[in-house]
N, C-alpha and C positions, 0 to 999 in steps of 0.2 A: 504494500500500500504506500501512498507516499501524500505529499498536499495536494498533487492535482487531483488524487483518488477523491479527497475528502472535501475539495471544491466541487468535484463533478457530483458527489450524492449528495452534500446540501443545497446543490439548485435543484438535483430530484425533488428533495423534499419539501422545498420554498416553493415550488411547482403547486406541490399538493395540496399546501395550509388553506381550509378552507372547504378542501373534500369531504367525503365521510370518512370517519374513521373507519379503514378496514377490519376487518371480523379476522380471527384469530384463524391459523390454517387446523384446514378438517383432521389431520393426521391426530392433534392432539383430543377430540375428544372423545375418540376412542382407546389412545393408547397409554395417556397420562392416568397412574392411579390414584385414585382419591384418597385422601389422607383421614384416615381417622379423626373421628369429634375429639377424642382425649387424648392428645400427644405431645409430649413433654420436648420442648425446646423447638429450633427450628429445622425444617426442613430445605434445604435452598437447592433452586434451579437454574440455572444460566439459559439466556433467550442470546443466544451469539449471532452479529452481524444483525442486529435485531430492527435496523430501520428503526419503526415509528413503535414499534413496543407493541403492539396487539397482540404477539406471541406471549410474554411476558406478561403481559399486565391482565391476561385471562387465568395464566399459573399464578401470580400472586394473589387475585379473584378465587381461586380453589383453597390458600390456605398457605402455600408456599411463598417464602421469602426466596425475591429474585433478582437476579444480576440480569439486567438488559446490556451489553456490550455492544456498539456500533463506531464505526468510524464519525458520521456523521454528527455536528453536532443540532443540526435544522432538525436532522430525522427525529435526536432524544428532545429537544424541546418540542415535539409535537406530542413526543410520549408523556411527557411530564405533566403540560396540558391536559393530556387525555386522563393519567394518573389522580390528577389533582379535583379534577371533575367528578372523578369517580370515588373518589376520597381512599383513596388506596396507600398506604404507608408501609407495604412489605417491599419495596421496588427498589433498587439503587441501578441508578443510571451511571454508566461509563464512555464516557467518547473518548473512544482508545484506539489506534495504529493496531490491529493485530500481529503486524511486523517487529510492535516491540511490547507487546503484553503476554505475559505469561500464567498461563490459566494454574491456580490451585491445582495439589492435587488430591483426589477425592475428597473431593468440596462438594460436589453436587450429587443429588439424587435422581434429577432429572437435566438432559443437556438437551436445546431442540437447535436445531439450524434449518432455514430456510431458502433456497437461493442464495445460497454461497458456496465458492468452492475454494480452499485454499490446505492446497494436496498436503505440504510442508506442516502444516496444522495439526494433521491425524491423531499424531503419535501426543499430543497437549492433550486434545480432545478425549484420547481413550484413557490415560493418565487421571483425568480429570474427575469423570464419573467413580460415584462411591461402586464398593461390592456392592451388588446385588441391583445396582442403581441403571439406568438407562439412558438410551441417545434416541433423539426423533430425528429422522435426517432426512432433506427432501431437498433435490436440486436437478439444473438441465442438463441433458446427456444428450448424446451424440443426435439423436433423432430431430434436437431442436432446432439444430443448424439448417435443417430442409425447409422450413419457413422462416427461420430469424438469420439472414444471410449474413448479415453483419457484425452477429455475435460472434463474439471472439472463443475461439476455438478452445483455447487453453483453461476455459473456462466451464467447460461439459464435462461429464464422464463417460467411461466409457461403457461397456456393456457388460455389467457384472463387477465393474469397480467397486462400487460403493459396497455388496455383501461383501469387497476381498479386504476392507480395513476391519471387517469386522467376522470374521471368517469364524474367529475361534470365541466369539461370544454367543448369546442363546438368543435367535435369530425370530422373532416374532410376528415379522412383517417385511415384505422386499417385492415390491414388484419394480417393475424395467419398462416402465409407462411408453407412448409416444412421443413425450416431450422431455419428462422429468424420472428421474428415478428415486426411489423413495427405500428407507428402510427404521426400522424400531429392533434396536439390539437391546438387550439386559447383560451387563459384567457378571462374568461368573464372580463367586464368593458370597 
């Protein structure tokens, strides 16, 4: 990532002020588990590359205390805004280079990413999730390229990538969409 990165997605998001707020992606409301009424201390989630926080701010909405992390900082003041509307106080916003942030490790119990790809990352990422805890992961793969011409290549996966970072975890969803490939892994332990 670098500043033009994080020039180009705050004028994404200064684009957007003013839209609706987007709804949280579908993966999570079938895959995230619900947290028990009686549960001592917190549970935290990371919403990474998280844009506008709708990821995030639906898992902090269930009970979980959450790291929303985005480059952007237009994106997390649209989340804060939204946060703050909603009166929501489990949330911590980070505008952060993930070229120079370093994820905890087993910090989270839930990790989701959406539309992002950044291969170098993996190995933070699977670090990151507690035992027993899990990743939502959902991004574009090679299929996208046949209508987004312009999307940059390095930027896709390829076919059956995404199960191969997670090969040796307990594999609970993966399909290899048309556009997007998607998976829900649980860390052994």
């Amino acid at each position: 990532m670098s500043v033009q990165d994080r020039h180009h997605w705050d004028e994404v998001y200064r684009a957007r002020a003013g839209a609706p707020y987007p709804p949280p992606d579908p993966l999570l409301f079938e895959y995230v588990p619900p947290l028990p009424e009686a549960i001592e201390g917190e549970v935290r989630a990371l919403d990474l590359a998280g844009g506008v926080g709708q990821n995030g701010l639906w898992l902090a909405a269930q009970g979980y205390t959450v790291d929303v992390v985005d480059i952007s900082r237009a994106g997390l003041t649209l989340a804060h805004d939204e946060m703050q509307r909603r009166g929501l106080r489990s949330v911590n916003l980070y505008p952060v280079d993930l070229d120079e942030y370093t994820l905890p490790e087993a910090a989270y119990a839930v990790i989701c990413v959406f539309r992002f790809l950044q291969r170098d990352y993996f190995p933070q990422l699977r670090a990151a999730v507690q035992p027993g805890g899990r990743i939502l992961y959902e991004t574009f793969n090679r299929h996208h390229l046949a209508t987004a011409r312009d999307f940059n290549p390095a930027y896709v996966l390829e076919e059956g990538e995404l199960a191969g970072y997670f090969a040796d975890w307990k594999i609970v969803h993966h399909i290899e969409g048309k556009r997007a490939s998607s998976i829900v892994a649980i860390k052994p332990g």
